[in-house]
C-alpha positions in Angstrom: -38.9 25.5 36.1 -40.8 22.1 36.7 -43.1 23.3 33.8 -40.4 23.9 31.3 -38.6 20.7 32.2 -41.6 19.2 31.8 -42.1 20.6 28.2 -38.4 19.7 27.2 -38.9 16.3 28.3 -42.0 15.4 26.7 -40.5 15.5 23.6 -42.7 18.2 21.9 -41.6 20.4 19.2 -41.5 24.3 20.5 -41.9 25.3 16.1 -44.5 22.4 15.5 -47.6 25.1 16.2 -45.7 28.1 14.6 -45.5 25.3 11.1 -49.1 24.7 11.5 -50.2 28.5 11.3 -47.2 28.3 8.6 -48.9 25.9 6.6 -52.4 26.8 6.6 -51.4 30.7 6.0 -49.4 29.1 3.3 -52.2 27.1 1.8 -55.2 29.7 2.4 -53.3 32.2 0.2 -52.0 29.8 -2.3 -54.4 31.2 -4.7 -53.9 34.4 -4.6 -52.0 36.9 -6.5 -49.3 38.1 -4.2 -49.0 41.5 -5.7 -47.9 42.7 -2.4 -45.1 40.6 -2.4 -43.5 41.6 -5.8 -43.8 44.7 -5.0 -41.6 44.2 -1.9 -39.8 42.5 -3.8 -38.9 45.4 -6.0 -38.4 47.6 -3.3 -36.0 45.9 -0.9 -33.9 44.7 -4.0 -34.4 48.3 -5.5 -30.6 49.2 -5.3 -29.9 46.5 -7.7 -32.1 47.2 -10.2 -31.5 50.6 -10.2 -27.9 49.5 -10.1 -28.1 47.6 -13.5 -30.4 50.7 -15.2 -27.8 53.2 -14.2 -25.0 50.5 -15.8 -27.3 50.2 -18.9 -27.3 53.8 -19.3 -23.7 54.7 -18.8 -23.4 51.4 -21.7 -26.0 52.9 -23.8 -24.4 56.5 -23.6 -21.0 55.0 -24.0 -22.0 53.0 -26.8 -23.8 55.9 -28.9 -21.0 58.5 -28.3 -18.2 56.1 -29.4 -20.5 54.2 -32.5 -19.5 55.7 -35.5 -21.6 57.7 -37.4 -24.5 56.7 -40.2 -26.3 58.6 -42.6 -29.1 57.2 -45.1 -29.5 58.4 -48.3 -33.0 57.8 -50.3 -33.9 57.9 -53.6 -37.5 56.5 -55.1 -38.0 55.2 -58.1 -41.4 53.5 -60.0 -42.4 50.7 -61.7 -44.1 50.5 -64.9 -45.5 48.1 -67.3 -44.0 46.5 -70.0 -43.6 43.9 -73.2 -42.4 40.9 -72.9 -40.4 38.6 -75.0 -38.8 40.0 -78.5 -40.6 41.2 -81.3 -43.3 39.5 -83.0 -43.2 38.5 -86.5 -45.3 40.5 -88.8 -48.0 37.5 -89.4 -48.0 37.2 -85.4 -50.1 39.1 -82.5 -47.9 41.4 -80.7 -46.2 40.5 -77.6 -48.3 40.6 -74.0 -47.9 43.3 -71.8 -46.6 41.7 -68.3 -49.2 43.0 -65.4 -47.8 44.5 -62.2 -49.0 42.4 -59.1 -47.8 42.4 -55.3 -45.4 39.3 -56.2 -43.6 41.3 -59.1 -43.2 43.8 -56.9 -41.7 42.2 -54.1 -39.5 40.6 -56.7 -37.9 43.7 -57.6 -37.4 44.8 -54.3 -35.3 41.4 -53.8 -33.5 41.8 -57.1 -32.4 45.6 -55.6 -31.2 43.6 -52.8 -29.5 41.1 -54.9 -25.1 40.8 -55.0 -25.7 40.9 -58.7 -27.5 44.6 -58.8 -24.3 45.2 -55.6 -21.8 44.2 -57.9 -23.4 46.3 -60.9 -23.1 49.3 -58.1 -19.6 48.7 -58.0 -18.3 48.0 -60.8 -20.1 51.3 -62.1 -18.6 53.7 -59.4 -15.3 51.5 -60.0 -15.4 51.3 -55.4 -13.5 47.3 -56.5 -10.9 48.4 -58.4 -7.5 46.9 -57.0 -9.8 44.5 -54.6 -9.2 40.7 -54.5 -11.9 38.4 -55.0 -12.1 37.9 -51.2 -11.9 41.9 -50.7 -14.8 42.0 -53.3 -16.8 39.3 -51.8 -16.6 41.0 -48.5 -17.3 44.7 -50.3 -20.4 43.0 -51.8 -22.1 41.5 -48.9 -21.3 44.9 -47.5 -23.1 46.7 -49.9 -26.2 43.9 -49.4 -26.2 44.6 -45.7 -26.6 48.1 -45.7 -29.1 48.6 -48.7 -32.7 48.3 -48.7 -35.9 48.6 -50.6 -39.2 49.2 -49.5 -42.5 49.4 -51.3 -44.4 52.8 -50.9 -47.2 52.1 -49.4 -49.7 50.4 -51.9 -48.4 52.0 -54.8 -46.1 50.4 -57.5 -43.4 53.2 -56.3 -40.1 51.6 -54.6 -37.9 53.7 -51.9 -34.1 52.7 -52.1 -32.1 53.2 -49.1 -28.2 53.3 -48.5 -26.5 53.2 -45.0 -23.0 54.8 -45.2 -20.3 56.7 -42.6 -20.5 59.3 -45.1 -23.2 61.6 -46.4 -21.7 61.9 -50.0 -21.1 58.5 -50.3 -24.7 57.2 -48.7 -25.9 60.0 -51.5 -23.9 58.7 -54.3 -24.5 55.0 -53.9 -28.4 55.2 -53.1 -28.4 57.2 -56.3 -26.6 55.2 -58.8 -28.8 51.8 -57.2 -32.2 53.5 -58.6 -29.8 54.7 -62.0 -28.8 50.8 -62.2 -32.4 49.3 -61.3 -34.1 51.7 -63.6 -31.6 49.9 -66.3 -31.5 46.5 -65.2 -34.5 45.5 -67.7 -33.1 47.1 -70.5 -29.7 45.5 -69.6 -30.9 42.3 -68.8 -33.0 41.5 -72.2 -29.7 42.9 -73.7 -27.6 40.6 -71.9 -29.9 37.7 -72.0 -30.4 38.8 -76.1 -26.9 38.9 -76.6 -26.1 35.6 -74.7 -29.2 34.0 -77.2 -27.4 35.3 -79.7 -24.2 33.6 -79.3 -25.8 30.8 -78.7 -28.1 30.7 -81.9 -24.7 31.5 -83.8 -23.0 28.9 -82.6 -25.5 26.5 -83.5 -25.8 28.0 -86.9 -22.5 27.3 -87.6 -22.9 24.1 -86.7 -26.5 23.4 -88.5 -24.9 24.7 -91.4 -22.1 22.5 -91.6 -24.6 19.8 -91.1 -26.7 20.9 -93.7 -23.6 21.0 -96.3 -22.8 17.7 -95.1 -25.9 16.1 -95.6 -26.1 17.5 -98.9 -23.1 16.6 -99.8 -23.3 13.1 -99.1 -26.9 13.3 -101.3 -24.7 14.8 -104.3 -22.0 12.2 -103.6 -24.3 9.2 -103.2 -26.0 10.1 -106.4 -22.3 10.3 -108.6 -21.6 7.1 -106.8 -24.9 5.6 -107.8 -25.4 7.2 -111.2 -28.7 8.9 -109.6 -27.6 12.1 -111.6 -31.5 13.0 -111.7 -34.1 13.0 -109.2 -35.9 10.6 -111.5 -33.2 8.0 -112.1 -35.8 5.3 -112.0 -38.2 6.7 -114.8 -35.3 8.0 -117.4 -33.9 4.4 -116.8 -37.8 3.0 -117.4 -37.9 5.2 -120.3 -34.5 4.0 -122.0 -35.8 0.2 -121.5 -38.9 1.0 -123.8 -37.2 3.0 -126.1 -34.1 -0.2 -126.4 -37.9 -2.2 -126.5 -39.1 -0.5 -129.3 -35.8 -0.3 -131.2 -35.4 -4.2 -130.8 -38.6 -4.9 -132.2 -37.4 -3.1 -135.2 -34.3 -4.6 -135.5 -35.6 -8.2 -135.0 -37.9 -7.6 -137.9 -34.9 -5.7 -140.1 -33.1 -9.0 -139.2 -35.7 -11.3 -140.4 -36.1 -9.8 -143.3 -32.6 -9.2 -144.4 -32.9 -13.2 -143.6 -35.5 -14.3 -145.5 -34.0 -12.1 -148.9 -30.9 -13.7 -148.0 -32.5 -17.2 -147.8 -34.8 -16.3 -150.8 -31.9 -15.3 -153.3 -30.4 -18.6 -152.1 -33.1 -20.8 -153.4 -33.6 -19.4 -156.5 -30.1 -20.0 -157.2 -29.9 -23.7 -156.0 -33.1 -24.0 -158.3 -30.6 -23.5 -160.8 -31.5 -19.8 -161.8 -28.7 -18.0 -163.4 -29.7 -15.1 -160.9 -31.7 -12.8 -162.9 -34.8 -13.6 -161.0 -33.2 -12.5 -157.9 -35.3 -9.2 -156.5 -32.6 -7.3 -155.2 -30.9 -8.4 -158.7 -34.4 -7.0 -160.8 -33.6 -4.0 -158.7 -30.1 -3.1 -159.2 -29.5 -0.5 -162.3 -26.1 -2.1 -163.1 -27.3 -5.7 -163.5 -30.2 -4.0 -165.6 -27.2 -1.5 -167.7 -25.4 -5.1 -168.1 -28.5 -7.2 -169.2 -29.5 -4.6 -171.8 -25.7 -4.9 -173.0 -26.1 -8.3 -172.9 -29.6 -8.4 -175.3 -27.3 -5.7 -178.0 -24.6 -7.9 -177.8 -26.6 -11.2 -178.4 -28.4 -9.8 -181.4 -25.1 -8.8 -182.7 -23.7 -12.5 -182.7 -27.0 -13.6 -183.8 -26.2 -11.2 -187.3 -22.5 -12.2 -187.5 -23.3 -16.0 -187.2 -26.3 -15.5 -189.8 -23.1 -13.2 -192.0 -20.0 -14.7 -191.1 -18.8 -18.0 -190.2 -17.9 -19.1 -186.3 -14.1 -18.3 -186.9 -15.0 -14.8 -188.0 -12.9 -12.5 -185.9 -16.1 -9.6 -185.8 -18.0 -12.9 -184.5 -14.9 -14.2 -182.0 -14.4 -10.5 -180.4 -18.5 -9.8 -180.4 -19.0 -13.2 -178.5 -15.8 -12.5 -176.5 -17.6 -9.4 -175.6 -20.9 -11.1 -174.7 -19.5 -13.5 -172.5 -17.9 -10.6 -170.5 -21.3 -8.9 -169.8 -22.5 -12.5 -169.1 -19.2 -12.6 -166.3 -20.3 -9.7 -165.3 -23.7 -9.9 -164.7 -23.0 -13.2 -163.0 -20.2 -10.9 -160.8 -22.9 -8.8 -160.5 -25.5 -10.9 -158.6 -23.0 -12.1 -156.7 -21.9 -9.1 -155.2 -25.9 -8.7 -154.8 -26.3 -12.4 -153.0 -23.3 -10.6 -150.4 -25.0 -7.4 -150.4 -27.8 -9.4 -149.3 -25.8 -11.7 -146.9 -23.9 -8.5 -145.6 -27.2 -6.8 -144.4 -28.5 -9.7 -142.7 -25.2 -9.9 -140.7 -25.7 -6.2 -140.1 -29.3 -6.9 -138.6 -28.3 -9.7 -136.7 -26.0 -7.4 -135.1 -28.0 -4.7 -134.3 -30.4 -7.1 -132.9 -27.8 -8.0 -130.7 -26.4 -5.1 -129.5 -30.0 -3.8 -128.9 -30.8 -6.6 -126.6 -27.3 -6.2 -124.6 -28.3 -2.5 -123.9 -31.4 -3.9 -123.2 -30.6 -6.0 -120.7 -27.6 -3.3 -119.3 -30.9 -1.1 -118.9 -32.6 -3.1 -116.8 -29.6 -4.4 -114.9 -29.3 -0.4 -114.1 -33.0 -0.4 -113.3 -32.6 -2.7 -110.7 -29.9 -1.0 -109.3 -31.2 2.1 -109.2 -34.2 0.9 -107.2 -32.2 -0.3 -104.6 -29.8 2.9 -104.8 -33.6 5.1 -104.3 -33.8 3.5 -101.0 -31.0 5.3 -99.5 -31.2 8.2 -101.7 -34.9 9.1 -99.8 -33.1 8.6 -96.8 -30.4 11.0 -97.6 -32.8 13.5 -99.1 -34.7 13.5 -95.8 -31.8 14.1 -93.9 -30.7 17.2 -96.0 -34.4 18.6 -96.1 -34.5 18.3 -92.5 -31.2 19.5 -91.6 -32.5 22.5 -94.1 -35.3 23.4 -92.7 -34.0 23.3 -88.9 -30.8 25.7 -90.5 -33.1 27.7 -91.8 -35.5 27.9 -88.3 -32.7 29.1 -86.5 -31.4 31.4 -89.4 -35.3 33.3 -89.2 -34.9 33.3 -85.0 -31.3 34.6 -85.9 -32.8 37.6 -87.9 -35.3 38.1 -85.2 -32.5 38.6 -82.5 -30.5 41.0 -84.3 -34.2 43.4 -85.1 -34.7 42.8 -81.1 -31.4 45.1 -80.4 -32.1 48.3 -79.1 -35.8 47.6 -79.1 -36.3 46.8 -75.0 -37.7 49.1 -72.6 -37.5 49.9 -68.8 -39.3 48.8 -66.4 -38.6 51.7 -63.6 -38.2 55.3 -63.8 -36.9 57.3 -61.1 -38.9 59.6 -59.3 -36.4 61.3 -57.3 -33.0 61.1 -56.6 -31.4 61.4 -53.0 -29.7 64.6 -51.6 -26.3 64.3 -49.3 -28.2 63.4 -45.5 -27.9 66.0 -43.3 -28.6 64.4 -39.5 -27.2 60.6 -38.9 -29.8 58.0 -38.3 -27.6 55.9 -36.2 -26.4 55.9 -33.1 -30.1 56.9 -31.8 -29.5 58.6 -28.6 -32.9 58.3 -27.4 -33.5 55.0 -28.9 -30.3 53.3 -27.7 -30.9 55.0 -23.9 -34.1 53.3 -23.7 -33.1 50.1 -24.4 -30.3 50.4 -22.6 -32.4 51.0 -20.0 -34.9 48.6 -20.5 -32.1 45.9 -20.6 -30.5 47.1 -17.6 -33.8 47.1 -15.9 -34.3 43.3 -17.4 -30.3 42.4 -16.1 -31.6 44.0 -13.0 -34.3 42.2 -12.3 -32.8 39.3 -13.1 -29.7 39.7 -10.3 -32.2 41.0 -8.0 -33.8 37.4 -8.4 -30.6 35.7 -8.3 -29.4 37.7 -5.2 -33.0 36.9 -3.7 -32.6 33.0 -4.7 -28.5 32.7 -3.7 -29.7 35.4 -0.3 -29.9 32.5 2.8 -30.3 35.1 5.4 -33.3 34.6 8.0 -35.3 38.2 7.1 -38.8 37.3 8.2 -40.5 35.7 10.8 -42.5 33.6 8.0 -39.3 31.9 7.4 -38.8 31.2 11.1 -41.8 29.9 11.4 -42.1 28.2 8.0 -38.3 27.1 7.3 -36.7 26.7 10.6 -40.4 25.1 11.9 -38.9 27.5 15.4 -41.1 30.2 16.9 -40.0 33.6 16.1 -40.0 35.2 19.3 -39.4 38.6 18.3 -37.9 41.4 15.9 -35.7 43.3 17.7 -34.8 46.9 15.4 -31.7 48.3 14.6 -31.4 50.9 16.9 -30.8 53.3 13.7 -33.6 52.6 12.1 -35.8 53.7 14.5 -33.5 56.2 16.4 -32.1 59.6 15.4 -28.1 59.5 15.7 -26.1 56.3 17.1 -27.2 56.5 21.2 -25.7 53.3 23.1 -28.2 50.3 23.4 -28.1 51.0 27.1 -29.1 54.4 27.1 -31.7 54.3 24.7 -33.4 51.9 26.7 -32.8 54.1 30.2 -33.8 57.7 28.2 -37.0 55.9 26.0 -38.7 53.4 28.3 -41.9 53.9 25.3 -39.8 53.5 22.7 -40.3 50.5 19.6 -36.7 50.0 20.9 -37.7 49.0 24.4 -41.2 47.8 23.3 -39.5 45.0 21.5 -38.1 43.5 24.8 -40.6 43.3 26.3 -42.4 41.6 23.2 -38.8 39.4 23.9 -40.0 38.4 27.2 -43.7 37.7 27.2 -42.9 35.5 23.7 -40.5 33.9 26.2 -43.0 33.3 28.8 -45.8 32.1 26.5 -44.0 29.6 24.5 -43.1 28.0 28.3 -45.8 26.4 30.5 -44.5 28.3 33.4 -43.0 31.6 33.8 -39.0 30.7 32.5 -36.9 31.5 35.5 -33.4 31.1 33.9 -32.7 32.1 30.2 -29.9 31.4 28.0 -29.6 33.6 25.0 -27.2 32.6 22.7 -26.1 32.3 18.6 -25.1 30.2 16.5 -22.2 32.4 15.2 -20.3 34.9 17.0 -21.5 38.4 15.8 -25.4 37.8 15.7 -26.0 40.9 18.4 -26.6 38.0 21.8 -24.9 40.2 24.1 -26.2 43.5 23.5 -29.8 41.6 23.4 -28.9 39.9 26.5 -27.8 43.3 28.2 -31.3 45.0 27.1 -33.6 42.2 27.9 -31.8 42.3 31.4 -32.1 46.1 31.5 -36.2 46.0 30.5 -37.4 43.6 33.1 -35.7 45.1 35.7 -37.0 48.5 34.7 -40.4 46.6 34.6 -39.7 45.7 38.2 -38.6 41.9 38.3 -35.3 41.4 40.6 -32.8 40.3 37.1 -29.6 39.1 37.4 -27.6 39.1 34.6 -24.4 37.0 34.2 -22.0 36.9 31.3 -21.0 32.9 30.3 -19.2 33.7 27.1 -15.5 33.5 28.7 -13.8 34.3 25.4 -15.2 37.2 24.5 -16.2 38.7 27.6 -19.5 41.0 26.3 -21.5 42.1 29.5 -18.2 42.9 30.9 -16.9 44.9 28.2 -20.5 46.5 27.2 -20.3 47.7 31.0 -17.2 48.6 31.7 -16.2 46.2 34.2 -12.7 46.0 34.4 -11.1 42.4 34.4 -9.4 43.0 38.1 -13.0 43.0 39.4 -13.8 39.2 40.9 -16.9 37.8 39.2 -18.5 34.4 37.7 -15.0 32.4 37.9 -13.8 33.4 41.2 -17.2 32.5 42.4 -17.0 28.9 40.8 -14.0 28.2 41.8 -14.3 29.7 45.5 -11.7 32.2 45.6 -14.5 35.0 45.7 -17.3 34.1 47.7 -21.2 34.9 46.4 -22.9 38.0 47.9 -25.4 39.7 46.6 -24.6 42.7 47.7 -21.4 43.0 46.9 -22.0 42.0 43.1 -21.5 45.4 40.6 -24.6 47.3 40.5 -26.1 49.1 37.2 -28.9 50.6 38.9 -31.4 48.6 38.3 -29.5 45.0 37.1 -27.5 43.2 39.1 -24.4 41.8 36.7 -22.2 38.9 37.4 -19.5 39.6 35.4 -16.3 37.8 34.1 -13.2 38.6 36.3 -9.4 38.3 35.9 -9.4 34.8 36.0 -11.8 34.6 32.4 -9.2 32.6 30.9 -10.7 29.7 33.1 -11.4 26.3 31.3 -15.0 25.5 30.1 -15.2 23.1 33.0 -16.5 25.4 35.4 -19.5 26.9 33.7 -20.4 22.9 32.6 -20.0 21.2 36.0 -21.8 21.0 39.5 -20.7 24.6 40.9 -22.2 26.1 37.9 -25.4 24.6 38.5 -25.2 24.8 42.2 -24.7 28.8 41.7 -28.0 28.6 39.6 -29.5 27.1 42.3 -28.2 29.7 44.5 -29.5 32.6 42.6 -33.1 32.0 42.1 -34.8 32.0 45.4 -33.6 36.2 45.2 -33.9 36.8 41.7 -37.0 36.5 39.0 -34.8 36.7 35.9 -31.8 35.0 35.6 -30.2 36.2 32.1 -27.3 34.0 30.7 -25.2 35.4 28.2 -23.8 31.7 26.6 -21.1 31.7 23.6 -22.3 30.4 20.2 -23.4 27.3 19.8 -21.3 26.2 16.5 -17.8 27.1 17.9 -18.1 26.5 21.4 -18.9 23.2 22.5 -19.5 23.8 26.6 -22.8 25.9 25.5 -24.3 23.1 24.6 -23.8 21.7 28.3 -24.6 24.8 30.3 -28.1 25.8 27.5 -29.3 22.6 29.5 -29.5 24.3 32.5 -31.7 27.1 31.3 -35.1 26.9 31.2 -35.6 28.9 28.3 -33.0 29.0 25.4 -33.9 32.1 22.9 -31.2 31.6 19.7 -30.4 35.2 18.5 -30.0 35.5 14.8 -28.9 38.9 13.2 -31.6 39.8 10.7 -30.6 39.2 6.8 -27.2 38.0 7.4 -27.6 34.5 9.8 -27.9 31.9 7.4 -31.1 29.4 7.7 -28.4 26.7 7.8 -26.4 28.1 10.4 -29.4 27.9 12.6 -30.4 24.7 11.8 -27.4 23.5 12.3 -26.9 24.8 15.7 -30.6 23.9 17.0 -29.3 20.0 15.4 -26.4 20.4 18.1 -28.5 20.6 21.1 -30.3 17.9 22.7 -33.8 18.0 21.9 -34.7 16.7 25.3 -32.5 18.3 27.6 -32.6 22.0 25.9 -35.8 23.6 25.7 -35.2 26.0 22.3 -38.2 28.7 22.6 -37.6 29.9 19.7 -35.3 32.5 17.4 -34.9 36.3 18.3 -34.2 38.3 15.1 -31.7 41.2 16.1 -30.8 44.3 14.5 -34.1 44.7 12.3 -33.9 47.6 9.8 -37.3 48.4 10.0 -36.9 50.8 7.2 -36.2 48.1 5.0 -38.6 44.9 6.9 -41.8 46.4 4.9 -39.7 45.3 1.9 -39.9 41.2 2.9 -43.1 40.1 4.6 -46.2 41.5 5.5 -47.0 38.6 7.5 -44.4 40.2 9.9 -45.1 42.4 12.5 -42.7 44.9 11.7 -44.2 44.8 7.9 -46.5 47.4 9.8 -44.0 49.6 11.6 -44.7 52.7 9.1 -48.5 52.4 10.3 -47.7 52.3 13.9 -44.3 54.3 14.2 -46.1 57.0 15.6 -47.8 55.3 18.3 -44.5 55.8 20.0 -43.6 59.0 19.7 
């Protein structure tokens, strides 16, 4: 008693050694693979895990008998080489032939998957007809998801595949992709052909009109310009040397007609009668008149010489000579106007030549200026031309391209109705099924490890708590056949693991105090942790072992030793002996062969005063000078406040916690309710051990073993 007292008041810490070992266990295998410990792991959270598989395979078995149905149909089909580009002139080489390569392939296979090649699909087995564009858009992607192209191995052959709920459909479908595909070249250069088309005729239109307007505004410039020749300039050049040429003429016509004119005038002012003139010496009349004139004078010269001057013959033959005279003189008159008449005439032809003249070069100078734009114009309407008639050639080009493309697949095979579905997978989906339950299960067998505060091992005793783990005491079940009483397994196997770990109980009590404990108070820190029944076997083992044990039940609510040995509540026990009414005599307490009991009597319903004050501890005092064990069955530490006060009179307090259910924190708590230095805590009793199930937590345990040892007991 001194020894423990001793121990409690010195302050030490009863778990600081059990840390220690704790911590340098802890460190030492730090660097190790703990494959042990998984595999315990797995093993003591086995129901879980084979929980979740057995879920994952009623889901996956579930899921495949109500998925609906797929078949896939296939159909193959293979690419081939081909021309490019439309057809070559005849002064031009012959269109290239476009290589097959890895990247052309690939490119087919995505144009197979395209919406345009779905919507092709459709449109040809008319599936969209009476479909919205949303209904379509949804059909189409659809169709996307559940087609696919793959390439045959190396080769440059392509296997189309369908996914449908229907073999006939999945058949059809697949079937009119690789018709479609095998098409899509010719089709596309048709298309793309036809769409060039439209678009070089629309031009046309339009370069022709362009064309017909440029020339037209050529033709009209030249009406407005007079440029009625391509060679305005030079016919205009021309017409000025020719108007040249003519003037030059008609300037020396003039001067002449001038100086006959001018001529005929002198001689006349010189007094001449006129018959000098030239164009007078000329003239047949003047000529006719003078040789009437010479008859007629020789006639008056023979009628003077005949007759006299009065002579009639003479008067009418010089009346007749004087009449040619008049009318010679009339004559070179009219010759003198003749004369003056063609010098008018030259003058003005000389002047009308020299208008034209200058009206010609007045139009040369225009028509210079007018050339300027005309080359413009003429540009304009060659080059508008010559573009019309690019376009026209490509034009012809486009209509001999029609009909001329080829394809660039054939099919190889075409696909038969399916006969087996490949979706839903039995097999398939039950495996992953059970690979995900297994996963889930894993996973909640981590969770429920991480969220599980239960005290399982003595590692976490020792390691957690920082409290000695006194012992492991087994579920009687575990290591029993049937359900015997605590009592009489103990009484009917003195060698059993059952019994063994009491007396493992005791000497782990006596070593963790510096003297043999005298008194001990066994107690929880929640009702239900197993204290009683422990308290009763303990009590039962030493005094099987030989030591004079009294055992005396403190927990005045609930009573335990009493009930677990049948001692009726009339019978006087630990209140009437407080209290006085029933005096203390050994020999009168109730016997259990071996283990005297001081029970709880009628009066149980007591206040916690008496088990906290002096009688109490006088009692104590009482009882160990005939006793070697004194056993104290308290009440929990957490609910009951008086076991914190009678613990203190113990000298050896053993905290009971019921393996895998006592929460860490419950203990800690209740070890943080009693005074360090008045309660000497020796450590924590684990109770009800499945040792079935302890080789599933820590091998650092001595029950880890029990499978190795079991049999040393029978």
């Amino acid at each position: 008693m001194s020894g423990s007292r001793e121990l409690v008041a010195s302050g030490a810490e009863p778990g600081s050694s059990a840390l220690e070992r704790t911590t340098g266990r802890s460190l030492a295998s730090a660097d190790r693979l703990d494959l042990s410990g998984s595999i315990s792991f797995f093993r003591r959270r086995l129901k879980i895990i084979i929980g979740f598989a057995l879920l994952g395979l009623l889901a996956g078995l579930a899921i495949s008998l109500l998925s609906k149905k797929v078949y896939r149909a296939e159909a193959t089909v293979m690419l081939v080489e081909q021309s490019s580009g439309l057809p070559s002139a005849d002064d031009t080489p012959p269109a290239p032939v476009v290589p097959l390569t890895s990247q052309l392939v690939d490119t087919q296979v995505e144009i197979i998957k395209s919406r345009q090649m779905a919507r092709r699909v459709a449109d040809a087995l008319k599936i969209d007809q009476g479909m919205d564009t949303g209904e379509r858009r949804t059909l189409f992607d659809l169709m996307q998801e559940k087609v696919n192209a793959q390439r045959t191995g190396t080769s440059f052959a392509l296997t189309i595949s369908y996914d449908a709920a229907v073999p006939s459909d999945a058949r059809q479908i697949v079937n009119e992709y690789a018709h479609q595909f095998a098409n899509w070249q010719t089709s596309q250069d048709e298309e793309r052909n036809s769409q060039i088309r439209k678009q070089v005729e629309e031009r046309l239109v339009s370069l022709r009109e362009q064309a017909q307007a440029d020339t037209s505004a050529l033709q009209q410039y030249r009406i407005a310009n007079n440029l009625l020749s391509t060679s305005g300039a030079s016919l205009t050049e021309q017409e000025i040397s020719n108007y040249n040429l003519e003037m030059t003429r008609a300037r020396a016509e003039a001067a002449e007609a001038s100086a006959r004119l001018q001529t005929a005038l002198g001689q006349l002012r010189s007094g001449s009668s006129g018959d000098d003139v030239g164009e007078a010496l000329d003239s047949p009349v003047v000529s006719s008149l003078r040789t009437q004139e010479g008859t007629l004078a020789g006639e008056v010269a023979s009628l003077e010489a005949r007759y006299g001057p009065n002579h009639p013959q003479l008067i009418r033959t010089r009346n007749q000579l004087a009449q040619v005279r008049q009318q010679i003189q009339d004559e070179i008159g009219r010759v003198i106007s003749n004369l003056r008449a063609k010098k008018d005439v030259s003058e003005d032809r000389l002047a009308s030549i020299a208008g034209s003249l200058s009206n010609a070069r007045s139009k040369l100078a225009s028509n210079n200026a007018a050339m300027v734009g005309l080359s413009e114009l003429e540009r304009s309407a060659e080059a508008s031309q010559g573009i019309y008639e690019t376009y026209l050639n490509s034009y012809k080009q486009l209509l001999a391209a029609e009909g001329t493309s080829k394809p660039m697949a054939r099919i190889l095979s075409l696909a038969n109705d399916p006969m087996k579905p490949i979706s839903p997978n039995l097999k398939l989906n039950l495996a992953l099924a059970l690979v995900i339950g297994l996963g889930l299960g894993v996973i909640a067998a981590y969770i429920a490890d991480a969220l599980f505060h239960g005290i399982k091992s003595a590692h976490e005793v020792e390691h957690d708590l920082g409290e000695n783990c006194l012992a492991s005491i087994p579920l009687l079940a575990s290591v029993h056949e049937g359900k015997p009483h605590a009592i009489s397994a103990i009484r009917d196997n003195p060698k059993s693991v059952f019994t063994e770990s009491f007396r493992v109980l005791s000497t782990a009590i006596d070593q963790a105090t510096m003297n043999r404990a005298q008194v001990i108070a066994i107690t929880s820190a929640l009702p239900g942790e197993g204290k009683t029944v422990m308290s009763c076997c303990l009590s039962h083992v030493l005094a099987a072992d030989g030591e004079r044990t009294m055992l005396i039940d403190c927990d005045l609510r609930r009573r335990g030793i009493s009930r677990l040995l049948d001692v009726g509540p009339d019978q006087p026990g630990l209140i009437e002996v407080l209290n006085g009414t029933s005096p203390l005599d050994v020999e009168e307490l109730v016997r259990d062969r071996v283990l005297c009991v001081l029970p709880l009597g009628p009066m149980s319903d007591a206040p916690d005063k008496l088990l906290t004050g002096q009688p109490f501890i006088d009692l104590l005092e009482k009882l160990r000078p005939h006793f070697d064990r004194i056993i104290l069955d308290l009440p929990p530490i957490l609910p009951i406040a008086a076991t914190r006060s009678i613990a203190c009179q113990a000298d050896a307090v053993v905290l009971a916690a019921h393996w895998c259910k006592t929460s860490s924190f419950a203990i800690r708590t209740a070890r943080a309710r009693l005074p360090k230095k008045l309660v000497n805590v020796v450590g924590v009793a684990l109770n009800q051990v499945d040792l079935r199930k302890k080789a599933y937590f820590d091998r650092e345990d001595v029950s880890f073993y029990y499978n190795k040892y079991s049999e040393y007991y029978s």
